[in-house]
N, C-alpha and C positions, 0 to 999 in steps of 0.2 A: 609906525610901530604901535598905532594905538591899538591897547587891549594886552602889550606883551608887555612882558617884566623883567629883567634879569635879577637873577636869584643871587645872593651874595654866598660866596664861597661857606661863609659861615653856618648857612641853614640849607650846605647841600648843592649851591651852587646849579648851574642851567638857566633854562628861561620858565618863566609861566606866563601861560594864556591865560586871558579870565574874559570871562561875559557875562553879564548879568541876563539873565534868560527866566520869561516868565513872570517873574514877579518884583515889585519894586515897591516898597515902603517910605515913601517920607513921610516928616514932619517938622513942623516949625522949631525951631534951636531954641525960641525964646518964651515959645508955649502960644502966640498971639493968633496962627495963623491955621492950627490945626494940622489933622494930618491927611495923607492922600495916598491911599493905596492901589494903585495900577497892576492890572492882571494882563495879560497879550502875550504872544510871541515876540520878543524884542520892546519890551516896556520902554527901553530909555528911547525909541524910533518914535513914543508919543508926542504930539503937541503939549499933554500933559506932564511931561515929564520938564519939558523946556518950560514951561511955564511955572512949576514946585520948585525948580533950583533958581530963579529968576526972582520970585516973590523969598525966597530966603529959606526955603525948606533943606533937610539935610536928609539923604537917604540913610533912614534905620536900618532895614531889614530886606534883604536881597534873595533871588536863587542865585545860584551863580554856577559854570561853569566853568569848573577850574583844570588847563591839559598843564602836562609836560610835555614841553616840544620837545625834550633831549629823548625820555623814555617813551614818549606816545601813548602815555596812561592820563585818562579822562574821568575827575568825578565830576556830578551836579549834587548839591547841595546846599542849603538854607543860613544865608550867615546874618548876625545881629551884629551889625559893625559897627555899633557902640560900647557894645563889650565884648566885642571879639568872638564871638558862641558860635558855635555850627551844630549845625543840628538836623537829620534828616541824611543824612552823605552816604549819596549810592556808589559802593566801590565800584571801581572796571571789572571785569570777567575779568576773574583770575588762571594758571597756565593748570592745565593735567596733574593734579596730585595723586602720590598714590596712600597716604595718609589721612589721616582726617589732623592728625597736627601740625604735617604740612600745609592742609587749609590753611587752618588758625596765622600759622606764621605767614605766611603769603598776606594775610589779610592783615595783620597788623606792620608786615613793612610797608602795606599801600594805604593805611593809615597813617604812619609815621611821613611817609613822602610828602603825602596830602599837608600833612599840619607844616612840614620845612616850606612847603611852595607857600601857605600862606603865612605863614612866618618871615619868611622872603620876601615877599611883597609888603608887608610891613615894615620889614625892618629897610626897604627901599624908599615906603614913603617916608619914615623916620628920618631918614638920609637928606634927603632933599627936603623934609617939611625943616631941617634943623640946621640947613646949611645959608650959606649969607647970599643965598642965589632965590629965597623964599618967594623973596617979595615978590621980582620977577614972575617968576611961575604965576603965585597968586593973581597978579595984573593980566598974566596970560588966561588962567582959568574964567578970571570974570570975563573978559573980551571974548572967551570964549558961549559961555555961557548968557553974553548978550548978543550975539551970533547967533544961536542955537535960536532966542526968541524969537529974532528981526525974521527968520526964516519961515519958523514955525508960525508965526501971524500973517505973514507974507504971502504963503502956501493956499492958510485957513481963506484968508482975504482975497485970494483969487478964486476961489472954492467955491466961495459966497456970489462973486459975480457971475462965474460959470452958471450956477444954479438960479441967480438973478435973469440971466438973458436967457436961458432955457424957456422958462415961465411966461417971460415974456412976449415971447413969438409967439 
């Protein structure tokens, strides 16, 4: 289920997709190690990515693509997930109006959607960052996250010898 959410009845209830697409911003939590901006189709797919959450970086600033799997409405747009900010969010093609305030309202319910699904996800990882099952998880994310490196040097480090014996012959 990586990447889906359940949305809590509270903020509208269903599931949200999310992907971070395009663009990925970290930086050091403690100011020491600087910051690392990654640009690509599927940034967190980088070796650099495993290697900024590994050295202690926290991802600032995202694109993200956010669906609703219940209503199959899709934005992309720009979040600051240190203060929560979005910024830049392309609604979906909206349905045949035949008003222009029909627009307007169309677009600010796929607004309002848009803020419950990340509201939802929030208020998801509030849940579990505040429940006594924390730690767990947190043990999980790092094993996770020292996964991601062992792999990602593993890859790089057979890369290097492919291109070693290439040369070679």
């Amino acid at each position: 289920h990586e990447g889906l959410i359940p949305v809590p009845a509270a903020a509208g209830g269903g599931e949200a997709a999310v992907m971070i697409d395009q663009a990925l911003d970290c930086e050091c939590a403690w100011g020491v190690t600087g910051r690392q901006m990654l640009r690509a189709d599927g940034p967190t797919r980088l070796p650099e990515a495993a290697e900024a959450l590994a050295s202690g970086k926290w991802p600032r600033k995202v694109k993200l693509t956010l669906a609703d799997v219940v209503e199959g409405h899709q934005w992309a747009l720009t979040l600051q997930a240190d203060l929560m900010q979005v910024s830049a969010a392309a609604l979906p093609e909206g349905e045949e109006v035949a008003t222009p305030r029909e627009a307007i309202e169309q677009r600010l319910a796929s607004i309002r959607r848009m803020t419950r699904l990340l509201d939802g996800a929030f208020a998801a990882f509030l849940e579990q960052r505040t429940s006594g099952q924390w730690q767990g998880v947190r043990r999980e994310i790092s094993r996770w996250i020292r996964a991601r490196r062992r792999l990602v040097k593993g890859a790089l480090g057979d890369a290097v010898e492919r291109v070693v014996e290439v040369t070679t012959v």
